[in-house]
N, CA, C and O atoms as a Tinker XYZ file with bonds, in Angstrom:
   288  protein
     1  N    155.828000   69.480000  110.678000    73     2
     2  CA   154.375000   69.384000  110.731000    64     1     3
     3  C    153.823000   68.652000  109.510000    63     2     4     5
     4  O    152.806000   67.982000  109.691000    81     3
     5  N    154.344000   68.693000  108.332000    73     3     6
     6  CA   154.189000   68.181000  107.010000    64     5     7
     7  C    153.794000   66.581000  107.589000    63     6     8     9
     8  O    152.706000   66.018000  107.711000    81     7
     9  N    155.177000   66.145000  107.873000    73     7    10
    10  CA   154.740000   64.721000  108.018000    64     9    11
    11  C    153.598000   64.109000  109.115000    63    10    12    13
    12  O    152.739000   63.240000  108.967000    81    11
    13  N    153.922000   64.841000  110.134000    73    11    14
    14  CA   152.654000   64.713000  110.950000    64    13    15
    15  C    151.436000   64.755000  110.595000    63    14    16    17
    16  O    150.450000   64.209000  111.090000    81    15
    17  N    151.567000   65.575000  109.517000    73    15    18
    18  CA   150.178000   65.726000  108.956000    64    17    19
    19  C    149.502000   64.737000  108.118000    63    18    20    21
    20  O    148.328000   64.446000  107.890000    81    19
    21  N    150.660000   64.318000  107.736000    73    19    22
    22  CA   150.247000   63.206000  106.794000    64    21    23
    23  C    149.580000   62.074000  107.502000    63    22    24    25
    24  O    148.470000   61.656000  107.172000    81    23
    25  N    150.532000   61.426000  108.819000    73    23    26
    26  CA   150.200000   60.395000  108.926000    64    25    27
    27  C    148.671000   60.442000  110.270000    63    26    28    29
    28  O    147.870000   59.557000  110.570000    81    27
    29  N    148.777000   61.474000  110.635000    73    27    30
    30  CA   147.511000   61.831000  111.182000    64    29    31
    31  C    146.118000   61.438000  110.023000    63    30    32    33
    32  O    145.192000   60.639000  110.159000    81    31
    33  N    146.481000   62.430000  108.828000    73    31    34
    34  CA   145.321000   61.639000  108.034000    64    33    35
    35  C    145.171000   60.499000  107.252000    63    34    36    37
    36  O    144.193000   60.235000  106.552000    81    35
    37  N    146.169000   59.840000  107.397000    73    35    38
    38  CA   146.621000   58.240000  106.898000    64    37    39
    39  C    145.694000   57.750000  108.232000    63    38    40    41
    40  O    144.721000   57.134000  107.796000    81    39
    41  N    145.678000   57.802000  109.314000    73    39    42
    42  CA   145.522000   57.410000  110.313000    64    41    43
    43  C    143.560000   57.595000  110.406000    63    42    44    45
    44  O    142.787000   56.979000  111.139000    81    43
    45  N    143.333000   58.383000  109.643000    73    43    46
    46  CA   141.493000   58.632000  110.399000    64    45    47
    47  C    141.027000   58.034000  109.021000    63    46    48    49
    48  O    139.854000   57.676000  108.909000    81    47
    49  N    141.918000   57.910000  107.951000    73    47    50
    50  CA   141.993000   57.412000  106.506000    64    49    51
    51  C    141.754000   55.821000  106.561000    63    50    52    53
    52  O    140.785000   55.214000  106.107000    81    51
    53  N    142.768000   55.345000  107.165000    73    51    54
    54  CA   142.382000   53.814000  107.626000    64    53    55
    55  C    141.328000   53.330000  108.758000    63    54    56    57
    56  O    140.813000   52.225000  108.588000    81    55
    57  N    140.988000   54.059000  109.862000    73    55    58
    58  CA   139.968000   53.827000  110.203000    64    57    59
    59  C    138.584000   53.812000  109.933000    63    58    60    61
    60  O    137.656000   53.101000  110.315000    81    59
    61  N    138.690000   54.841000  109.128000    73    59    62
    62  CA   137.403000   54.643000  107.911000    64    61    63
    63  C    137.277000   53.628000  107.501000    63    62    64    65
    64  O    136.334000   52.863000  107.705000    81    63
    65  N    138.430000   53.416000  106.703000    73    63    66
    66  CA   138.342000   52.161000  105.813000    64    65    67
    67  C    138.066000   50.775000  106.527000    63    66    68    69
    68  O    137.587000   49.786000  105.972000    81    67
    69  N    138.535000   50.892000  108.149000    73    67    70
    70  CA   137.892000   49.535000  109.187000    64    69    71
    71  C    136.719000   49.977000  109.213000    63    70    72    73
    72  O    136.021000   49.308000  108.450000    81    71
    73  N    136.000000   50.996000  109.856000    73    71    74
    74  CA   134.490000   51.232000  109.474000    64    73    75
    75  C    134.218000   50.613000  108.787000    63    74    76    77
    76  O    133.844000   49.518000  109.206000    81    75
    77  N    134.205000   50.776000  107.669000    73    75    78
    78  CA   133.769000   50.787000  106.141000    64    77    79
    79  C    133.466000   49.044000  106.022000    63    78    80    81
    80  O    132.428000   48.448000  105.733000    81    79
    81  N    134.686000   48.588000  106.337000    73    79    82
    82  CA   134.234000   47.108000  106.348000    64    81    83
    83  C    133.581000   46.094000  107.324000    63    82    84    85
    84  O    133.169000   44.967000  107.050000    81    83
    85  N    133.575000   46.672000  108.411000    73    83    86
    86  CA   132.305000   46.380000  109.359000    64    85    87
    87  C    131.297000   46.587000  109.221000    63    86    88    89
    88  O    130.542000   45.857000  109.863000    81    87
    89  N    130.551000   47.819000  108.211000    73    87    90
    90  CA   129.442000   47.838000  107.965000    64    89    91
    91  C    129.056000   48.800000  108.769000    63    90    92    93
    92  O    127.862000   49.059000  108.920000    81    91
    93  N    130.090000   49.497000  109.433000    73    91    94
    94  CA   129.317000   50.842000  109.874000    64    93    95
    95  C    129.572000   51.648000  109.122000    63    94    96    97
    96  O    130.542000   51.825000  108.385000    81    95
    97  N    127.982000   52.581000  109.432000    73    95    98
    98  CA   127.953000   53.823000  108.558000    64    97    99
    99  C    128.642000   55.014000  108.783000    63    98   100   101
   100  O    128.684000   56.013000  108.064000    81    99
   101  N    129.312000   54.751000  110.124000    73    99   102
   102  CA   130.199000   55.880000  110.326000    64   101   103
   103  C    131.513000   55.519000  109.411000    63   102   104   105
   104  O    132.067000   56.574000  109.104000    81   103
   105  N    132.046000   54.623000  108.991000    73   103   106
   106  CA   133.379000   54.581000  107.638000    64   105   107
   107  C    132.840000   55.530000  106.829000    63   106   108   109
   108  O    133.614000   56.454000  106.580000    81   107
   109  N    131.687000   55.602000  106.306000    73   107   110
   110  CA   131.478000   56.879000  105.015000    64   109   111
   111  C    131.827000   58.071000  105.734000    63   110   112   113
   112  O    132.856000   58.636000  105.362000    81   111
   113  N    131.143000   58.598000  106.744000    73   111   114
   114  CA   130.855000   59.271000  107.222000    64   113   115
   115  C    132.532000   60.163000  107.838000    63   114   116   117
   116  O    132.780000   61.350000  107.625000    81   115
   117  N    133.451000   59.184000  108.597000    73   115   118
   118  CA   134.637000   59.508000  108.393000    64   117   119
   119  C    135.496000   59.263000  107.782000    63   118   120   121
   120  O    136.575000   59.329000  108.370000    81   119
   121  N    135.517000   58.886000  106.423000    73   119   122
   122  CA   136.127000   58.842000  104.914000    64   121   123
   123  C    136.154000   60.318000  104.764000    63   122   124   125
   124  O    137.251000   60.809000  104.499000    81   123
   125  N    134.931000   61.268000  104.914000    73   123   126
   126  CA   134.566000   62.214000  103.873000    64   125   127
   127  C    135.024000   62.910000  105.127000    63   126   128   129
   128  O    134.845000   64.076000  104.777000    81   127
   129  N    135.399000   62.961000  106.104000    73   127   130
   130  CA   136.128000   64.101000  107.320000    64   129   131
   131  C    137.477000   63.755000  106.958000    63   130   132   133
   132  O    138.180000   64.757000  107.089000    81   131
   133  N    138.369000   62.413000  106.418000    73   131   134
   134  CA   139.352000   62.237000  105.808000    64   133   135
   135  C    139.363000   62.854000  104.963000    63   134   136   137
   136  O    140.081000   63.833000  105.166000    81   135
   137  N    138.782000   62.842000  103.699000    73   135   138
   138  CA   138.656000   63.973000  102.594000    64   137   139
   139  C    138.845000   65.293000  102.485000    63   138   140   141
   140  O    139.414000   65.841000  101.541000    81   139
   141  N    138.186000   66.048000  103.823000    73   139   142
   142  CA   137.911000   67.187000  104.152000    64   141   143
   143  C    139.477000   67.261000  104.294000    63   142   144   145
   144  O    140.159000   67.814000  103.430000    81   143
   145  N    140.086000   66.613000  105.555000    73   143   146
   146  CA   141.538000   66.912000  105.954000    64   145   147
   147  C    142.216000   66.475000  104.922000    63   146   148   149
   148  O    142.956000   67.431000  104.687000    81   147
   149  N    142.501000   65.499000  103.993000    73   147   150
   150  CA   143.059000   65.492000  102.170000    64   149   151
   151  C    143.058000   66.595000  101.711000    63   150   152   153
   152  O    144.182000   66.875000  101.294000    81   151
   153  N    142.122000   67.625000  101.532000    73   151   154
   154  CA   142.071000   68.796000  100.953000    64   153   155
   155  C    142.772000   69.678000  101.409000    63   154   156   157
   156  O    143.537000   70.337000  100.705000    81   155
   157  N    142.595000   69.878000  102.972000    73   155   158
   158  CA   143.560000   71.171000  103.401000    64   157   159
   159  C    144.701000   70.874000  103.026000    63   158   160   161
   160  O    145.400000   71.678000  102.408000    81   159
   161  N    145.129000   69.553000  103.363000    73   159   162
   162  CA   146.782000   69.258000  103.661000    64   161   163
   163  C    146.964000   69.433000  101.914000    63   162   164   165
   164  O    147.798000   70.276000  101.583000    81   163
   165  N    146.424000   68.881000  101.068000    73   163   166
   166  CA   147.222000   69.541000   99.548000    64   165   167
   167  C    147.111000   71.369000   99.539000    63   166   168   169
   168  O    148.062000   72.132000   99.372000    81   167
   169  N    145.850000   71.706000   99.740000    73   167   170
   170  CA   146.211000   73.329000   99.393000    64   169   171
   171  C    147.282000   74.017000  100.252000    63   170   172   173
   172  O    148.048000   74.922000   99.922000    81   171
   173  N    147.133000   73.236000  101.706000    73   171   174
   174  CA   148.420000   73.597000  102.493000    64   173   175
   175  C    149.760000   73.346000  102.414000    63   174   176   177
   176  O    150.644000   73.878000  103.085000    81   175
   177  N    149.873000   72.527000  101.581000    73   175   178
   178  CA   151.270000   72.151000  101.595000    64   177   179
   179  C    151.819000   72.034000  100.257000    63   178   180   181
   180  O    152.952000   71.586000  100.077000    81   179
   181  N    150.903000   72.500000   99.107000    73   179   182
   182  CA   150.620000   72.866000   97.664000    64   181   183
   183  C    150.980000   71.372000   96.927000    63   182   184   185
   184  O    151.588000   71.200000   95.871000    81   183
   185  N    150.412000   70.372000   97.824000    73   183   186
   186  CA   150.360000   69.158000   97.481000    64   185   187
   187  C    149.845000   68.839000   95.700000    63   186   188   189
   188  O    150.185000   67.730000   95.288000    81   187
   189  N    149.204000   69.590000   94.865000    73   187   190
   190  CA   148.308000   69.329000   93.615000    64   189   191
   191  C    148.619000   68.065000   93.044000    63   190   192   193
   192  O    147.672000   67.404000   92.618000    81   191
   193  N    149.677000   67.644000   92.963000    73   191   194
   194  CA   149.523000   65.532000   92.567000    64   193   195
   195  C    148.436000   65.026000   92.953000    63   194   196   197
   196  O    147.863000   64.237000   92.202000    81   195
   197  N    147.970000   65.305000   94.022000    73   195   198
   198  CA   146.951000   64.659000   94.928000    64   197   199
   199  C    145.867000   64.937000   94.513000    63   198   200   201
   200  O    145.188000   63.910000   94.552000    81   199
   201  N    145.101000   66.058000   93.991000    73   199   202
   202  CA   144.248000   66.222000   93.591000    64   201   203
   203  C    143.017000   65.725000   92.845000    63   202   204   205
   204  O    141.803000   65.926000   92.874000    81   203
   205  N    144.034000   64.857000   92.050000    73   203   206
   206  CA   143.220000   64.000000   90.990000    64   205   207
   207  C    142.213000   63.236000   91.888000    63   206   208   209
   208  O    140.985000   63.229000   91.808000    81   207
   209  N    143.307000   62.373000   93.061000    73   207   210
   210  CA   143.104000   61.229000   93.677000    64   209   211
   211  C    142.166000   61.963000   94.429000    63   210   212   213
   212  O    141.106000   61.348000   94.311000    81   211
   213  N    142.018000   62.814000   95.039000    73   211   214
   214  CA   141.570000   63.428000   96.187000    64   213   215
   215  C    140.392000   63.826000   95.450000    63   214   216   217
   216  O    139.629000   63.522000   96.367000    81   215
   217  N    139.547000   64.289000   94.479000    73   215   218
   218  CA   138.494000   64.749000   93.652000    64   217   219
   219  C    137.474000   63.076000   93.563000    63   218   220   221
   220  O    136.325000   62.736000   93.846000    81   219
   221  N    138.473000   62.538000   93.109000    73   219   222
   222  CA   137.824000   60.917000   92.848000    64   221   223
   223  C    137.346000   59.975000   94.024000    63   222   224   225
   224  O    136.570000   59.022000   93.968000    81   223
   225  N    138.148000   60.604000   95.306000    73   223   226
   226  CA   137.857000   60.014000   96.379000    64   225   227
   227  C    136.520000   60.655000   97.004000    63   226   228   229
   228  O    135.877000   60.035000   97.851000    81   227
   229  N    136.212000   61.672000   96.638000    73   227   230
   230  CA   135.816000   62.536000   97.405000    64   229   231
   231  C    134.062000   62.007000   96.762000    63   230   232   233
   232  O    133.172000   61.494000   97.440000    81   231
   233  N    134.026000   62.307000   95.474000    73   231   234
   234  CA   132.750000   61.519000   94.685000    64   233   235
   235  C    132.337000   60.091000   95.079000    63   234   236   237
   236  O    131.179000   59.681000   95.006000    81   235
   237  N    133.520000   59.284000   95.555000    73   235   238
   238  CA   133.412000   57.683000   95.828000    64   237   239
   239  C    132.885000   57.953000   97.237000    63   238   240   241
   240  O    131.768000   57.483000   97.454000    81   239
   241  N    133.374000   58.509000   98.075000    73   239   242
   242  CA   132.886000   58.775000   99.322000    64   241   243
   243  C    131.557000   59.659000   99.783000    63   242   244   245
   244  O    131.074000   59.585000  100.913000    81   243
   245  N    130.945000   60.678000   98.511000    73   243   246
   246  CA   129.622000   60.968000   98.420000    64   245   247
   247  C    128.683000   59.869000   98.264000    63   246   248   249
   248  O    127.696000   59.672000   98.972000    81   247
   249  N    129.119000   59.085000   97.156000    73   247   250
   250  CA   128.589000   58.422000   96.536000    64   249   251
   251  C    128.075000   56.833000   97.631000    63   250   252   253
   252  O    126.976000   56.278000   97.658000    81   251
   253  N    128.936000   56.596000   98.159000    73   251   254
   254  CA   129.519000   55.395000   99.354000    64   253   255
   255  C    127.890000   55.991000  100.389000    63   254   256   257
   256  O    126.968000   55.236000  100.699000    81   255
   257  N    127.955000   57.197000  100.657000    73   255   258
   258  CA   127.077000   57.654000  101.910000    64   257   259
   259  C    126.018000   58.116000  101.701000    63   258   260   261
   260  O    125.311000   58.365000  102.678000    81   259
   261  N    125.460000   58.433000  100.188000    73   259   262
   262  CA   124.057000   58.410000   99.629000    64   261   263
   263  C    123.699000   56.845000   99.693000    63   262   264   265
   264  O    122.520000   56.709000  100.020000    81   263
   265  N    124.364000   55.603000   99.478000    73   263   266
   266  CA   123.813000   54.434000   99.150000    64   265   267
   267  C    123.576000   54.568000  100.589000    63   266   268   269
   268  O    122.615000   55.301000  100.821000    81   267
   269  N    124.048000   54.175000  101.442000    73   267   270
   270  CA   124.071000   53.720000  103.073000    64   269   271
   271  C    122.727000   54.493000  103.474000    63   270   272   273
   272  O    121.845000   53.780000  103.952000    81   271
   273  N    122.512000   55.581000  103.368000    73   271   274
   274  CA   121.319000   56.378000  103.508000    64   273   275
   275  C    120.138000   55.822000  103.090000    63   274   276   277
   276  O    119.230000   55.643000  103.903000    81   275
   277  N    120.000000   55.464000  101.706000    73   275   278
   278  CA   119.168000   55.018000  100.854000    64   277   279
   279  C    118.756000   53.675000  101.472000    63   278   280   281
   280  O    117.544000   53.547000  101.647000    81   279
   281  N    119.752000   52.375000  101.933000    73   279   282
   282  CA   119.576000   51.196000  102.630000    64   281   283
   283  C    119.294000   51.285000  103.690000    63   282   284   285
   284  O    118.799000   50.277000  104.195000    81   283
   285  N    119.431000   52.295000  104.399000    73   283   286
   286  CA   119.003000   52.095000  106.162000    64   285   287
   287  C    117.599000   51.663000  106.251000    63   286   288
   288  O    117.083000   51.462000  107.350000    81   287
């Protein structure tokens, strides 16, 4: 399940990131449901390396979906 898990959220991880560069506002929007699933899968799988990355992503991806808000 580990790996499955991974590439499941590799997988909603990069579609964001196609969002993201089309200019839809749904890439922020499922970045930060990527995030959400980043988080379980480290506390679940006592991933903590990730953390750093996963804290920093998580602010970039607040941050990403206050601007988009602000421009609509």
């Amino acid at each position: 399940m580990n790996e499955q898990t991974e590439i499941l959220i590799s997988i909603i991880t990069l579609i964001a990131t196609w969002f993201t560069g089309n200019k839809s506002v749904w890439g922020p929007r499922l970045g930060l449901v990527a995030n959400i699933c980043w988080w379980f899968y480290v506390v679940t799988f006592r991933r903590y390396g990730l953390i750093p990355m996963e804290a920093v992503f998580t602010v970039i991806g607040i941050r990403n979906l206050i601007k988009w808000e602000r421009e609509k």
